[in-house]
Backbone as a ProteinNet text record, in pm:
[ID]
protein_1_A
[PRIMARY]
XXXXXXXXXXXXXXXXXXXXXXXXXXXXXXXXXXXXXXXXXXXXXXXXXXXXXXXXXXXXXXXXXXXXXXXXX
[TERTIARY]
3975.9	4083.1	4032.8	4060.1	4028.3	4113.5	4124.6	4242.3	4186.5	4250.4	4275.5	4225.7	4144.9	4094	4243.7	4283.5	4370.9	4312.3	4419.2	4410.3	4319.8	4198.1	4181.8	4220.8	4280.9	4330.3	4221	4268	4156.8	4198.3	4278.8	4378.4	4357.8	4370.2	4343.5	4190	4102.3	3954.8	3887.6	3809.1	3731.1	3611.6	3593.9	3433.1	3470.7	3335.3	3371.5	3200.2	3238.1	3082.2	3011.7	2904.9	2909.7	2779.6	2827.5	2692.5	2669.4	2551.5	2524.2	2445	2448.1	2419.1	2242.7	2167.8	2000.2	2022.3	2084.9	2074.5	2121.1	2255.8	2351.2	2336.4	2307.8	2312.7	2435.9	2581.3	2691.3	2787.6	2742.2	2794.4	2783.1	2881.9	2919.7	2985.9	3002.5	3145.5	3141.9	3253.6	3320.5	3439.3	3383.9	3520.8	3517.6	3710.8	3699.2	3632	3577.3	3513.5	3509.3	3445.6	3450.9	3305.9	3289.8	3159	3056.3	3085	2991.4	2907.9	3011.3	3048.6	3065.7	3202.1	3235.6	3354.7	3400.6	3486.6	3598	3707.7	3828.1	3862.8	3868.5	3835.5	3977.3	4083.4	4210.1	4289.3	4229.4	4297.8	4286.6	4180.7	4135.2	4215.4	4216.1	4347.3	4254.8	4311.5	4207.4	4145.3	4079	4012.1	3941.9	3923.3	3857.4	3771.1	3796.8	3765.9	3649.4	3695.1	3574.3	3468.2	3531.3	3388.4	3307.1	3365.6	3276.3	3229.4	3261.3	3169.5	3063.3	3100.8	2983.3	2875.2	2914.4	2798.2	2721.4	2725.5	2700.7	2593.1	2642.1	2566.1	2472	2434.3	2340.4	2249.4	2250.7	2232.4	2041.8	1965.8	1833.4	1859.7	1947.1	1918.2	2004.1	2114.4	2230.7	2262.2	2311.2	2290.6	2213.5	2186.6	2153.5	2182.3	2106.3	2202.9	2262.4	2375	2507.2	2497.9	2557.8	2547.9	2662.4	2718.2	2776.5	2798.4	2949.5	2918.3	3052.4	3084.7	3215.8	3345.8	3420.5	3526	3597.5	3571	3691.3	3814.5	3891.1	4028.2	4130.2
6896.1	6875.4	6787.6	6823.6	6770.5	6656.6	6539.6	6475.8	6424.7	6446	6361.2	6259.4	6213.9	6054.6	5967.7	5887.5	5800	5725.8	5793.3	5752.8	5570.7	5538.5	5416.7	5350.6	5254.3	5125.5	4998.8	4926.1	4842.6	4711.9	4734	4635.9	4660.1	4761	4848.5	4868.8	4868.4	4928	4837	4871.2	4754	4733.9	4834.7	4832.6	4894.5	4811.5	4836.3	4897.9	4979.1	5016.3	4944.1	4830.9	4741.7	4790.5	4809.8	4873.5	4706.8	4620.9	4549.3	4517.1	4468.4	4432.9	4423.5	4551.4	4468.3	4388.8	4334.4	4180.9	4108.7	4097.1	3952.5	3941.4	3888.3	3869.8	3825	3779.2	3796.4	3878.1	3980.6	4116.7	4260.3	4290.3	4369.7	4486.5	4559.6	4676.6	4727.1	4686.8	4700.7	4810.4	4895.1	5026.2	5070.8	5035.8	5070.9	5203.9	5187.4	5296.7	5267.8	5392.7	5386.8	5392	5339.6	5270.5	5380.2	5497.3	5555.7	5604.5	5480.6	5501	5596.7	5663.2	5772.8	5702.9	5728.1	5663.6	5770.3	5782	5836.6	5860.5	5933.5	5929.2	5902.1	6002.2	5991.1	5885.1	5774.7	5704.8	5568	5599.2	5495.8	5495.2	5402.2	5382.7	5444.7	5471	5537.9	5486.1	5357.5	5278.2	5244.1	5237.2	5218.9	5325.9	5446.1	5597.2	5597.7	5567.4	5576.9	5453.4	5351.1	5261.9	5334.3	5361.2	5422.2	5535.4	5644.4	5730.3	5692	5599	5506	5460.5	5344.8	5296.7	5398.8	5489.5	5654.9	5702.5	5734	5766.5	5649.7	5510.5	5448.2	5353.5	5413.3	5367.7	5375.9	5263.1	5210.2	5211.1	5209.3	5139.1	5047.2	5039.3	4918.2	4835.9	4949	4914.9	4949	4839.5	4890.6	5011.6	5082.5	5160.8	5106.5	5205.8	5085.1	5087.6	4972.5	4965.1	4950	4958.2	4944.9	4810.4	4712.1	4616.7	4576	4528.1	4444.2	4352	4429.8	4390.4	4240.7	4134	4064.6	3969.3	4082.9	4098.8	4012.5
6433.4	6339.5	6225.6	6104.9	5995.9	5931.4	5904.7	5841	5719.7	5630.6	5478.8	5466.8	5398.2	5342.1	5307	5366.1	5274.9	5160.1	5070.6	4927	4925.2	4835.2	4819.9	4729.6	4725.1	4613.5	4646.5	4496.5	4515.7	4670	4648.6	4770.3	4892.5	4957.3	5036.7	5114.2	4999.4	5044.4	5086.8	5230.5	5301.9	5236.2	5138.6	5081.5	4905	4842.8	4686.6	4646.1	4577.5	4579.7	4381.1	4427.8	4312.7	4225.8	4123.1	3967.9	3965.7	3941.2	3904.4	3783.7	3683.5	3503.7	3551.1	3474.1	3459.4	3373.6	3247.3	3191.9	3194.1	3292.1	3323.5	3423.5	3566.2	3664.3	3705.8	3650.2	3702.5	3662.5	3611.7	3526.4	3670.5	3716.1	3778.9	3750.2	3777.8	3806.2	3948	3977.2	4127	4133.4	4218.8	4262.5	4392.9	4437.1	4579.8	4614.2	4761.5	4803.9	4983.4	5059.7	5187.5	5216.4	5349.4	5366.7	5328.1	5318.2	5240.9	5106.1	5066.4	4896.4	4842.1	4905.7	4815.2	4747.2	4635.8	4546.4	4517.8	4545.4	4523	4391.6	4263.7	4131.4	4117.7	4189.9	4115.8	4192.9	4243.5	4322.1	4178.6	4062.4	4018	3894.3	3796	3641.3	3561.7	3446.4	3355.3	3293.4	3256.3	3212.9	3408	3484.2	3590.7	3615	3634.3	3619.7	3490.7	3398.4	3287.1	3270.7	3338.9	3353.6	3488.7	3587	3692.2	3612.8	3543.4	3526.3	3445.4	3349	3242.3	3324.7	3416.6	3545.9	3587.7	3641.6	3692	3614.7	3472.5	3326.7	3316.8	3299.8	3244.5	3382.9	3528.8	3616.1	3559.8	3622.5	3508.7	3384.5	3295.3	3163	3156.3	3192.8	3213.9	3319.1	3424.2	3565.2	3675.8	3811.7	3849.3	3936.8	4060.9	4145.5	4234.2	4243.9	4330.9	4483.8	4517.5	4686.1	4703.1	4858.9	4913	5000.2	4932.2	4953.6	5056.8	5175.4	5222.5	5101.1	5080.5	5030	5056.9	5004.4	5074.8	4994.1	5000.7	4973.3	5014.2
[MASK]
+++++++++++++++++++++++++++++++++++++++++++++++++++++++++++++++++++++++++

């Protein structure tokens, strides 16, 4: 039997999958995700949604690649 992902919010998600800045070292982008870092697109606002796809697009020239990190919420 197959069941549905419940929808992720940022509230909600035990895990955030984090783009980290190659030139700021406290420059992040953080989006809920499940420990496998898959990221729920339409679960995200539309300004959240387009920074994750931006991170995605400049992963080695901006950021780095993202991990999967424990949420704590």
């Amino acid at each position: 039997m197959h069941t549905q992902p419940m929808p992720l919010t940022p509230a909600a998600a035990a895990f955030v999958l984090r783009f980290g800045s190659l030139f700021d070292a406290g420059r992040a982008l953080t989006f809920p995700c499940d420990a496998e870092g898959h990221v729920q697109l339409d679960a995200l606002s539309e300004r959240a949604r387009t920074n994750y796809l931006y991170a995605r697009a400049v992963v080695g020239r901006e950021f780095t690649a993202p991990v999967v990190v424990k949420s704590y919420n």
